[in-house]
C-alpha positions as CSV (number, residue, x, y, z in Angstrom):
1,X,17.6,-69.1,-83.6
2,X,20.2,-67.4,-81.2
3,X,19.9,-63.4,-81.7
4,X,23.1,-62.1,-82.5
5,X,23.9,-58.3,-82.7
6,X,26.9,-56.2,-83.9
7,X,28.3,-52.9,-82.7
8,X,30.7,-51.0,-84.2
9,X,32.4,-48.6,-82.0
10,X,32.2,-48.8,-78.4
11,X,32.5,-45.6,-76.4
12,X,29.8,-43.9,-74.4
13,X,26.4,-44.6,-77.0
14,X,28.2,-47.8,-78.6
15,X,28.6,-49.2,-74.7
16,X,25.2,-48.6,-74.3
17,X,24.0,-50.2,-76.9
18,X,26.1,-53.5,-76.2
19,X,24.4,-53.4,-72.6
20,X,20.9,-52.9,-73.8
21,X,21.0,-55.8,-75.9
22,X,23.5,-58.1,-73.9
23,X,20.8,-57.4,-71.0
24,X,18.1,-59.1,-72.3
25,X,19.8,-61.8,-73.9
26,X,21.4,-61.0,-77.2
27,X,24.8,-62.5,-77.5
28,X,26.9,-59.2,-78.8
29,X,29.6,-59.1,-81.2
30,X,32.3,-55.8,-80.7
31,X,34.7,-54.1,-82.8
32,X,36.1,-51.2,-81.6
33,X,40.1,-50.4,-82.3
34,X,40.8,-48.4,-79.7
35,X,42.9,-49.9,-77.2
36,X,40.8,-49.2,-74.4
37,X,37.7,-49.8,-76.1
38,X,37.2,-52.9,-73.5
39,X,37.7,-51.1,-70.4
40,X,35.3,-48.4,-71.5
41,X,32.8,-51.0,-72.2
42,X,33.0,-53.1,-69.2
43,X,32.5,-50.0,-66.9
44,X,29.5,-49.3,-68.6
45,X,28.6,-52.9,-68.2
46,X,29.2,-52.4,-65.1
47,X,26.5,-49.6,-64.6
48,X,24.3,-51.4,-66.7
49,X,24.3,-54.4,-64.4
50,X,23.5,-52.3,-61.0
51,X,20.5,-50.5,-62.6
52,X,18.9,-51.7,-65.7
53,X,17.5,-54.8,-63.7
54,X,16.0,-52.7,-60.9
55,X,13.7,-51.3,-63.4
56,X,12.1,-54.8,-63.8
57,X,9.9,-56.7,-61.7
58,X,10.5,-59.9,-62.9
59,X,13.7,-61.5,-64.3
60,X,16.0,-60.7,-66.9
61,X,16.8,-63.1,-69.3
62,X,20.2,-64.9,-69.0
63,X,22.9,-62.3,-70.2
64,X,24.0,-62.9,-73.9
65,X,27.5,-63.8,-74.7
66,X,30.2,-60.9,-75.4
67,X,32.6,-61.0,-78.0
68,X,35.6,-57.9,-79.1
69,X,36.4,-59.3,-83.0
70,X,39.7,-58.2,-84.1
71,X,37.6,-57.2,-87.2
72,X,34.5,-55.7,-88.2
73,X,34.2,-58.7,-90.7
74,X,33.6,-61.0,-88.0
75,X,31.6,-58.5,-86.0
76,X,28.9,-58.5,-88.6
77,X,29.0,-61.5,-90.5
78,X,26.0,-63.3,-88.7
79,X,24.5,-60.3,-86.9
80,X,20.8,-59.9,-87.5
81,X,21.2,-56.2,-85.8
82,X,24.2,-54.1,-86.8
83,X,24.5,-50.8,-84.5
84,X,26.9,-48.2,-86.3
85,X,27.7,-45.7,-83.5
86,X,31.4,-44.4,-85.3
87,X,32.5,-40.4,-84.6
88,X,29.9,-37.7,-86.4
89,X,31.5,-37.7,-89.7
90,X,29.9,-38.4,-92.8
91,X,33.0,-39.7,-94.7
92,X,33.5,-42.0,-92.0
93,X,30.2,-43.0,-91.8
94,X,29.9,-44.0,-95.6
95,X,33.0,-45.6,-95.5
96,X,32.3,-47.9,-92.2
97,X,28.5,-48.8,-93.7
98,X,30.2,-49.8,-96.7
99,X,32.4,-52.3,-95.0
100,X,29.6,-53.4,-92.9
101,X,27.7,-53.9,-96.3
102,X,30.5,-55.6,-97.7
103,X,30.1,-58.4,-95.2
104,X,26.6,-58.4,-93.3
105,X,23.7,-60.5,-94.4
106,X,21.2,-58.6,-96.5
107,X,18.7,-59.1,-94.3
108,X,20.8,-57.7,-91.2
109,X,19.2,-54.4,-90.1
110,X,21.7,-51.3,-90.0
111,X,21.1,-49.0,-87.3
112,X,22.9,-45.4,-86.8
113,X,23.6,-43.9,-84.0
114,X,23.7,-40.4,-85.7
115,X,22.2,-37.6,-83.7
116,X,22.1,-35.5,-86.9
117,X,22.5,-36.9,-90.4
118,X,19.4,-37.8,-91.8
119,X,19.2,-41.7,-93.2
120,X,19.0,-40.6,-97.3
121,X,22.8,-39.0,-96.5
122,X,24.2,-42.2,-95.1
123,X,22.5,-44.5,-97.7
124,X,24.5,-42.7,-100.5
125,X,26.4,-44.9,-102.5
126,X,24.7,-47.7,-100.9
127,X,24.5,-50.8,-102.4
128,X,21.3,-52.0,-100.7
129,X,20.4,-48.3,-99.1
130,X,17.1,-49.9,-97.7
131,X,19.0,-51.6,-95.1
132,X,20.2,-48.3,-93.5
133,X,18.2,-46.7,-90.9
134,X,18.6,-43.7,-88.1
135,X,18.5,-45.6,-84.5
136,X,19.4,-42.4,-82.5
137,X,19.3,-43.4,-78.7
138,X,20.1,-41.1,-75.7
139,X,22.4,-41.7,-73.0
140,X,22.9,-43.8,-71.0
141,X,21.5,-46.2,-73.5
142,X,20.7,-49.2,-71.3
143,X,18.2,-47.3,-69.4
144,X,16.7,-44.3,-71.5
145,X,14.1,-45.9,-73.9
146,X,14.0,-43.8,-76.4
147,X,15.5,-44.3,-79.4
148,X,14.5,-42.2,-82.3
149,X,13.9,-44.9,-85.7
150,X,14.1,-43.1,-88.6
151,X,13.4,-44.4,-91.9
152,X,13.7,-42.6,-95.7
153,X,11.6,-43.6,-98.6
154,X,13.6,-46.5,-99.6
155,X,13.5,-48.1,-96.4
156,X,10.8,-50.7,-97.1
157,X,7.9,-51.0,-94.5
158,X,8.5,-54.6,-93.1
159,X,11.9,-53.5,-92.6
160,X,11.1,-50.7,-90.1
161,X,8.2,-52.9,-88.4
162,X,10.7,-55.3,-88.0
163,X,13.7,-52.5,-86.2
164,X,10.7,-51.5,-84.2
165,X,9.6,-54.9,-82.7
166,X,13.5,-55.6,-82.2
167,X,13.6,-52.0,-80.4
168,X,10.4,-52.9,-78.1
169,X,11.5,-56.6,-77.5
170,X,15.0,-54.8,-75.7
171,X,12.9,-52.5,-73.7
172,X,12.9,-49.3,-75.9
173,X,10.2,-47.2,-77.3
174,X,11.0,-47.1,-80.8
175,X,9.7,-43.5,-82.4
176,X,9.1,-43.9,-85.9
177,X,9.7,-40.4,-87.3
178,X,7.6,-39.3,-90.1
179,X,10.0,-37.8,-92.3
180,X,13.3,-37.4,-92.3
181,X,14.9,-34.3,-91.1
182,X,18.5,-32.6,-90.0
183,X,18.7,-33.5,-85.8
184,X,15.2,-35.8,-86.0
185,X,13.0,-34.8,-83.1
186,X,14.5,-34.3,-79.6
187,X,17.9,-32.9,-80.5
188,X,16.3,-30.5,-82.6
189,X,13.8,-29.6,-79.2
190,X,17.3,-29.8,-76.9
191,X,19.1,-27.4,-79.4
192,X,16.5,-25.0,-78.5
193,X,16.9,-24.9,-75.2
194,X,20.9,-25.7,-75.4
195,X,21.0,-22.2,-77.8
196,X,19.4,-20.4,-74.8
197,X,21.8,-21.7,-72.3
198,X,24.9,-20.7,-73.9
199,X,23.2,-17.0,-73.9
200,X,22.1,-16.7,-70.5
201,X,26.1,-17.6,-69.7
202,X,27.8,-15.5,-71.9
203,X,25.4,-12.4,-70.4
204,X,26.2,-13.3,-67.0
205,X,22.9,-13.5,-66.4
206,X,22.9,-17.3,-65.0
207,X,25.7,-19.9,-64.1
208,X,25.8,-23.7,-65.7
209,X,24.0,-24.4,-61.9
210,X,21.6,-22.3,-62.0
211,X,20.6,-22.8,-65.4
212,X,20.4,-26.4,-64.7
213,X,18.3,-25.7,-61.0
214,X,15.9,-23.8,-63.3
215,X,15.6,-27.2,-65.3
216,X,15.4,-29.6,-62.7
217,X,13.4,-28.3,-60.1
218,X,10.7,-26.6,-62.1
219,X,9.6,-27.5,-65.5
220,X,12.3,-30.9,-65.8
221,X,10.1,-32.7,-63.3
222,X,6.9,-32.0,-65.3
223,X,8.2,-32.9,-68.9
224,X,9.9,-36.2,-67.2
225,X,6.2,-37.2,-66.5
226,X,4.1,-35.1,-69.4
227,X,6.3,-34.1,-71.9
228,X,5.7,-30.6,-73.7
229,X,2.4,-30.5,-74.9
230,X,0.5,-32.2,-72.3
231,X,2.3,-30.0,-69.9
232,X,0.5,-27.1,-71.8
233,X,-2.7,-28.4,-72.0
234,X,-3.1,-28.3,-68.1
235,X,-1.7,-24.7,-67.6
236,X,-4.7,-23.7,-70.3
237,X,-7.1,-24.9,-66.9
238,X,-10.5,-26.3,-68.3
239,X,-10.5,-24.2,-71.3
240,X,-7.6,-26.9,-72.5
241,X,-4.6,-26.3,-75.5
242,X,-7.1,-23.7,-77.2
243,X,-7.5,-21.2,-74.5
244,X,-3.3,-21.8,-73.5
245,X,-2.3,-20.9,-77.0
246,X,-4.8,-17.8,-76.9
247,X,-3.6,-16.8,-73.9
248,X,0.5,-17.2,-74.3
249,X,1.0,-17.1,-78.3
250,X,1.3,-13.8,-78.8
251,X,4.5,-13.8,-76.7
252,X,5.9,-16.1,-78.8
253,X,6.1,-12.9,-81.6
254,X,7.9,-11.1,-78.2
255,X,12.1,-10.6,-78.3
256,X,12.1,-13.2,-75.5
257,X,14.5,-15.6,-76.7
258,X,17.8,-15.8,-79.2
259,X,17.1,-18.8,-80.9
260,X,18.0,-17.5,-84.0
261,X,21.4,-16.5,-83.4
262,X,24.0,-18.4,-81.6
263,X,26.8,-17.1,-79.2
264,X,30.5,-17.2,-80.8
265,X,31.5,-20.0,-79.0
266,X,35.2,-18.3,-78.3
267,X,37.9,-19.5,-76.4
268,X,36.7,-17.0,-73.4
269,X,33.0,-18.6,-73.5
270,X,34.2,-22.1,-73.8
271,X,36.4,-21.4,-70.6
272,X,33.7,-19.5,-68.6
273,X,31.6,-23.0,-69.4
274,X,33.9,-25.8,-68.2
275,X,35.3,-23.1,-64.9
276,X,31.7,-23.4,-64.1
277,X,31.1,-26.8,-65.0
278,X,33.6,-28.1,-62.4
279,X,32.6,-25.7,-59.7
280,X,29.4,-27.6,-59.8
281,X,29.8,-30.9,-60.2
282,X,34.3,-31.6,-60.3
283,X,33.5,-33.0,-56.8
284,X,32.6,-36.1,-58.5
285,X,34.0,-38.5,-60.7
286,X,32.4,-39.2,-64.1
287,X,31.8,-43.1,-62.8
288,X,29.9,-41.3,-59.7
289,X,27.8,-39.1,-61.7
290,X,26.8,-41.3,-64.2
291,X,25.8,-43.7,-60.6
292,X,24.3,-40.5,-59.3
293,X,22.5,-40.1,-62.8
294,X,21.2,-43.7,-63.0
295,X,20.0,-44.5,-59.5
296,X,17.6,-40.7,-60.2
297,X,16.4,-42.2,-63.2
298,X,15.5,-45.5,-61.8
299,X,13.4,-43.9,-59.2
300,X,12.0,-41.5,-61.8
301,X,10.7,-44.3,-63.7
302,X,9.6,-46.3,-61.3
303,X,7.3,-44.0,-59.5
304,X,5.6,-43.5,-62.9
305,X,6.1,-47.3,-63.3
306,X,3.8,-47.7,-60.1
307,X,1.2,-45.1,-61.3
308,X,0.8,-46.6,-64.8
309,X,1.9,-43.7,-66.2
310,X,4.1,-42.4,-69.3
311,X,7.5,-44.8,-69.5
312,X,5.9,-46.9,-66.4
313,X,3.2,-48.0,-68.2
314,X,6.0,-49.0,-71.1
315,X,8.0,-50.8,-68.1
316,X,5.1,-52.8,-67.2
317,X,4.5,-53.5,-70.7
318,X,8.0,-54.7,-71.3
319,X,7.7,-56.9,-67.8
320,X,4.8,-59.2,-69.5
321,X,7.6,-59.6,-72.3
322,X,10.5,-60.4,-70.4
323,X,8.0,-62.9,-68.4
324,X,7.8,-64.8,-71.7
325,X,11.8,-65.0,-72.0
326,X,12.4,-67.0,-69.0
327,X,11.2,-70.5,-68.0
328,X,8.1,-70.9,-66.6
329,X,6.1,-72.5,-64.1
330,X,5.4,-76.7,-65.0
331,X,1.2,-76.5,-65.9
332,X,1.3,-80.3,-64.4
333,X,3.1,-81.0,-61.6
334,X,3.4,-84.0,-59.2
335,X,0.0,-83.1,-57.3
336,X,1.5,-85.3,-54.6
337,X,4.3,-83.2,-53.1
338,X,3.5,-79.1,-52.3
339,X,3.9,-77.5,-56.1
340,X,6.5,-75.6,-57.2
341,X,4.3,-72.2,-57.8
342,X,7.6,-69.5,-58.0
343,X,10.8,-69.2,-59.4
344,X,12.5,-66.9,-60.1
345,X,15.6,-64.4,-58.6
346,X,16.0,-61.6,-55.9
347,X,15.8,-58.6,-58.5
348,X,17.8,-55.1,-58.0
349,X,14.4,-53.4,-57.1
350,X,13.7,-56.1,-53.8
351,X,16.8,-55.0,-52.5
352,X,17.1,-52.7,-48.8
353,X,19.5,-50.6,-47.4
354,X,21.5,-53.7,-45.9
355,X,22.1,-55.3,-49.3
356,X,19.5,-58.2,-48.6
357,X,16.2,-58.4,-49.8
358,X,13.5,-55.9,-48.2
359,X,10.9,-58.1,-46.0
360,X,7.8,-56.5,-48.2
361,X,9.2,-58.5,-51.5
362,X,9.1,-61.8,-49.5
363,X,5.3,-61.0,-49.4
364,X,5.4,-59.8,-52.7
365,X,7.0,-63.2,-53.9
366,X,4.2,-65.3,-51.7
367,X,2.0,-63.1,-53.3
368,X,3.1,-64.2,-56.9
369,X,2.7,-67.7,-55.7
370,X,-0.5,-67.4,-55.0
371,X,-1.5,-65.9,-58.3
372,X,0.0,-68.5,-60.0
373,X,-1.7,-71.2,-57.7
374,X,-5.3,-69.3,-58.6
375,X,-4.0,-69.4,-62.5
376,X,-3.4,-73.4,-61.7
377,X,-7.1,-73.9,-60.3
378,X,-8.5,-72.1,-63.2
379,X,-8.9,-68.5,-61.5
380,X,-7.1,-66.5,-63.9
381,X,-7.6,-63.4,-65.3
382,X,-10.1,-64.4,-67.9
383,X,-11.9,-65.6,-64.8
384,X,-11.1,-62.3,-62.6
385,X,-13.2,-60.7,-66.4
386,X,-16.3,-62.7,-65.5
387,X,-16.4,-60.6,-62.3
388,X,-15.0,-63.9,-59.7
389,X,-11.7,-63.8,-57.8
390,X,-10.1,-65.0,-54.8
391,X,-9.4,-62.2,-51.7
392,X,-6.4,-62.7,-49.2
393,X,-8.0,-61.9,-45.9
394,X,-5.2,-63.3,-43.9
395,X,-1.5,-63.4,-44.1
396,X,1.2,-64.6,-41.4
397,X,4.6,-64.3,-43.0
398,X,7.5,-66.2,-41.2
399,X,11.3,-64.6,-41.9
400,X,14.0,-67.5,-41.5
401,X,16.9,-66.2,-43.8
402,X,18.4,-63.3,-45.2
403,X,19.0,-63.6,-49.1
404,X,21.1,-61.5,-51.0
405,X,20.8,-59.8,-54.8
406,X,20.4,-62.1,-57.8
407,X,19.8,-64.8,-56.1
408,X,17.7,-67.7,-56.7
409,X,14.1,-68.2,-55.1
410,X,11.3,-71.2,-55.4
411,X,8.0,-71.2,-53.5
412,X,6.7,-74.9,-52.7
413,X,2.7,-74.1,-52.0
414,X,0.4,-77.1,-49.9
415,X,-3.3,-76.8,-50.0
416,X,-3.9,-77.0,-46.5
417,X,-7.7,-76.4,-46.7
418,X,-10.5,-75.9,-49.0
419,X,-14.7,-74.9,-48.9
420,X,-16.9,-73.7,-51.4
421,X,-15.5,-69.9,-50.3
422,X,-12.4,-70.5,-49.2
423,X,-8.9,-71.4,-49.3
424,X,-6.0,-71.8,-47.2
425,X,-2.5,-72.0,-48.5
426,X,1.1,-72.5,-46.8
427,X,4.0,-71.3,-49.1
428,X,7.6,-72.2,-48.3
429,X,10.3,-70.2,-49.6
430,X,13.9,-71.6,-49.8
431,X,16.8,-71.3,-51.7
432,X,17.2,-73.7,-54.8
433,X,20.6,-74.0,-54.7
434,X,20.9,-74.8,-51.0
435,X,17.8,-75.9,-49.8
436,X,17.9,-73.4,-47.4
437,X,14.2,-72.6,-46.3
438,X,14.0,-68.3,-46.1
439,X,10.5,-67.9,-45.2
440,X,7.3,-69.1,-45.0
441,X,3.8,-67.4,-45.4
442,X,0.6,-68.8,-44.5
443,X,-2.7,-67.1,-46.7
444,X,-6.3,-67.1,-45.7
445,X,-8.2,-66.9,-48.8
446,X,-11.9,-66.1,-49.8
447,X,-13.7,-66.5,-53.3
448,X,-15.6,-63.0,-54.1
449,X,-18.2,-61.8,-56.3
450,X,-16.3,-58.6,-57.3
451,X,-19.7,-57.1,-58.8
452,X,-21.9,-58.0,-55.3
453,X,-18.7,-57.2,-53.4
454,X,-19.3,-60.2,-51.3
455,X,-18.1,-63.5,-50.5
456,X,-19.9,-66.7,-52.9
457,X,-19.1,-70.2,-54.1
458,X,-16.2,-70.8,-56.4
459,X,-17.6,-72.6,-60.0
460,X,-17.9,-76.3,-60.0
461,X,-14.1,-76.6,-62.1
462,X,-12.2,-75.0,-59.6
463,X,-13.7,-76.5,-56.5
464,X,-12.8,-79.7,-58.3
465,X,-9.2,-78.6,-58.9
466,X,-8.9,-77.9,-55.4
467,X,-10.4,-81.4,-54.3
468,X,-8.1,-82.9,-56.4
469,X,-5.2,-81.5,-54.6
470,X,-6.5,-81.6,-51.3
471,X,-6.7,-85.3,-52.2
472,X,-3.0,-85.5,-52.2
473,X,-2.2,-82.8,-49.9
474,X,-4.2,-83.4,-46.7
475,X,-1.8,-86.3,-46.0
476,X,1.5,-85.1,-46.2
477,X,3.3,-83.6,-43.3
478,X,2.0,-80.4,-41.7
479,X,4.4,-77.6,-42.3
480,X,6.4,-76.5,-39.4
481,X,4.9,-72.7,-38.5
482,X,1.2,-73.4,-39.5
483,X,-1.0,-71.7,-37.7
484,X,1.8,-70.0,-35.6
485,X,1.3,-66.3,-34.8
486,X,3.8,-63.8,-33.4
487,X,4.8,-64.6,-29.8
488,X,3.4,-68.8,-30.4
């Protein structure tokens, strides 16, 4: 069944949310009247495109279809998602849902954009007011995860499970808010700190910069990673959240802070702002900061991506699913020919500083090869549990071509050799379209008792896998390079 979403309204969230789901594959229908409702949402497309993928180390999906309907009718009428993300007015708001209602299915999920209504005010005068939920996301939509799902009391349970695996399948973590409140979680957290802002301005006690240095180069870095709480726990040392809150509640009861009251946000104020604003940052456009913004984020997420940590450990996560979206490798082919062990595309991330593809990544597709050879043998990962795996303990990689981004890649793999302990591999890497060979990488491999820590024989199935091949392989043509080493 092809999954089809609908948004309604397009700017800077409603963009977002057509890239999110276009991204990894949902064909999108659009209606936004605003004549330059296209413009706006092929720029963010745009951005989308250039960063979304670099947070993946495997491939997206084939990008969904995009339609603008010159009515919300046809936006909805087959849409199994429906993302309202319409100006912050509850009039409006009732009115659009009720169109939307008029001609969705009834089992079409209803998300809001709404950063403050709770979901019990936009399902009055609903029809069918369990089909209306909060979906507040946070900008830039294709690449923050977050996105806050909340339900009310007549939202029925399989109807949230179900927005939440949507949510996850498109890369977000989906936060089911207990109850329903005024703001939901984070703006009601951001509020706080926004309050304080607007105070420390209007006393001339800090500029926009400096307010935002504070953020981003002290405690910023740490929430980006930890968040509040957990933050907290390690500044209470060994003693943990107890001793913290011992030791720093009672300022709390201190006249530190004005969150109670709220600067008159006069003409003068408002002025002082925005002066301030574009002394720091007028010197770019609103394309290049958003560019600036995305690239930071990418990076942020992917060094937590590489320690396993916080939203990298939901990136990995979300790479396993996206692995299941795209076509995978053929569990029997012609053992008679070197075996298609990789396909796949040069992804964002691979990419250096000259616009090809960085040399570590054509190790790191040779690499993938070889796991997926060891998965064809029968050493997979239920295997590597038994406490048996295979070690490289030689690699010669040969670069022949340059390859650019989103292209395509295949690794053919021959079995060039075979013992009881080891196993010798020669991957070619070429370009599907072309033919073009980019690389080639010969691997010295030896079978491992990972509790001993030392080399031992591989289990009767998979040395007979790899006798099998060898049958076939040990005639065919010597690759060109093999056994070459640098200088040869």
């Amino acid at each position: 069944m092809k999954k089809i979403a609908a948004c309604i309204g397009g700017g800077v969230i409603g963009g977002g949310w057509v890239a999110r789901f276009l991204l990894h594959g949902w064909d999108v229908n659009v209606f936004d009247p605003a004549p330059d409702a296209q413009r706006k949402i092929s720029e963010v497309l745009n951005n989308a495109r250039r960063s979304l993928p670099a947070l993946a180390d495997v491939a997206m999906p084939e990008e969904g279809k995009l339609v603008f309907c010159d009515s919300l009718e046809l936006a909805v009428s087959d849409a199994q998602w429906i993302q309202e993300s319409v100006p912050e007015r509850l009039d409006l708001k009732h009115k659009i849902l009720g169109q939307i209602q008029s001609h969705c299915s009834d089992n079409a999920i209803i998300g809001s954009s709404t950063s403050g209504f709770k979901p019990s005010e936009l399902q009055e005068h609903s029809t069918n007011p369990g089909q209306i939920m909060v979906a507040h996301p946070f900008n830039p939509v294709y690449l923050v995860p977050l996105v806050e799902l909340v339900p009310s009391v007549k939202c029925p349970a399989q109807s949230v499970e179900k927005a939440q695996s949507i949510l996850t399948a498109i890369g977000m973590k989906a936060l089911v808010v207990r109850k329903e409140i005024d703001a939901h979680i984070a703006d009601r957290l951001l509020e706080a700190v926004w309050r304080e802002g607007l105070w420390l301005i209007k006393d001339d006690i800090a500029t926009t910069e400096e307010i935002d240095d504070a953020i981003r180069f002290g405690f910023g870095l740490r929430w980006a990673q930890m968040g509040l709480f957990e933050t907290y726990r390690i500044a209470g040392g060994e003693a943990g959240m107890a001793h913290f809150i011992g030791q720093f509640g009672p300022a709390l009861a201190w006249p530190w802070t004005k969150l109670m009251d709220v600067p008159k946000l006069t003409d003068e104020l408002v002025q002082k702002i925005a002066d301030q604003s574009d002394r720091q940052s007028g010197k770019h456009s609103i394309r290049e900061l958003e560019r600036i913004r995305d690239d930071n984020l990418v990076g942020i997420m992917r060094v937590q991506k590489d320690a396993n940590w916080g939203v990298g450990e939901m990136l990995r996560e979300h790479d396993q699913r996206l692995t299941e979206l795209v076509p995978q490798i053929d569990s029997a082919p012609d053992l008679s020919q070197p075996l298609t062990m990789y396909q796949g595309k040069v992804l964002p991330a691979w990419i250096d500083y000259n616009g090809h593809m960085n040399e570590s990544n054509y190790l790191q597709v040779m690499s993938i090869a070889t796991d997926n050879f060891m998965t064809f043998i029968g050493a997979d990962g239920a295997y590597v549990e038994s406490g048996k795996s295979y070690f490289t303990v030689e690699t010669h990689i040969c670069h022949i071509d340059e390859v650019k981004l989103n292209k395509p890649l295949e690794v053919k793999t021959q079995l060039i050799g075979h013992s009881e302990k080891k196993m010798h591999l020669f991957h070619s890497l070429y370009q599907p379209e072309t033919g073009v060979l980019l690389a080639t990488g010969e691997h010295m491999l030896l079978h491992v008792d990972l509790e001993a820590g030392k080399t031992c024989n591989a289990e009767k199935p998979i040395n007979s896998k790899l006798a099998t091949i060898f049958s076939h392989h040990y005639s065919l043509e010597k690759p060109k390079g093999l056994g070459r080493s640098i200088g040869c």
